[in-house]
N, C-alpha and C positions, 0 to 999 in steps of 0.2 A: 124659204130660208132667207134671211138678210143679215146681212155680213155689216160690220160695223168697223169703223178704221179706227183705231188706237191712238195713231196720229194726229196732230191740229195742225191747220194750215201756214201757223208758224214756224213751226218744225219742219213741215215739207218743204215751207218757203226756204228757209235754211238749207234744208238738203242741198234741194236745187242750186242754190247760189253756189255752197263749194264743190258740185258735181261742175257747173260751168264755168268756175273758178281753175277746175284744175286742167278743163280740155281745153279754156286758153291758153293756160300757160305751157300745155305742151307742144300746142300750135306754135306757140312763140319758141319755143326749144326747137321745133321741126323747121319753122323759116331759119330761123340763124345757122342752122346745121346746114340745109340744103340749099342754103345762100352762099354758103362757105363752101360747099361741095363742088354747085352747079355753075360759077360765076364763069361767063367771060371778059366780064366790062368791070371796072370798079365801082364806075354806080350801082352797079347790079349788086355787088355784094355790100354795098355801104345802106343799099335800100331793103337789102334782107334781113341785113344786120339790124338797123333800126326799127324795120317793123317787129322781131322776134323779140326786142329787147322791149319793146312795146305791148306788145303782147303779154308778154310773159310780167311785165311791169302790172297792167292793167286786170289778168287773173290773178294775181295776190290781193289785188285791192276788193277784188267780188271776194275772192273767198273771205277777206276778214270783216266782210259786212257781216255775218254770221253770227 
């Protein structure tokens, strides 16, 4: 038996980019949160802030390569 994919690998490519689109931007949503949670120092929360906001900047931009 051979199984045959439906798919072309533009479309998969696609997939993928906003499947990885979106677990950055959640990662960026989880630093900011537990930056702001977990801080003792203010660079600490200035540097979890920034990276989440970065993150989360940087998954919109994968996903709208799609």
């Amino acid at each position: 038996m051979s199984s045959s994919s439906t798919s072309t690998p533009s479309s998969t490519s696609a997939a993928s980019r906003k499947t990885v689109g979106y677990i950055v931007q959640l990662a960026g949503i989880a630093s900011f949160t537990l930056g702001a949670i977990f801080s003792v120092h203010h660079i600490a929360i200035g540097a979890a802030f920034l990276g989440g906001a970065a993150a989360f900047y940087v998954g919109g931009k994968i996903r709208s390569l799609t």
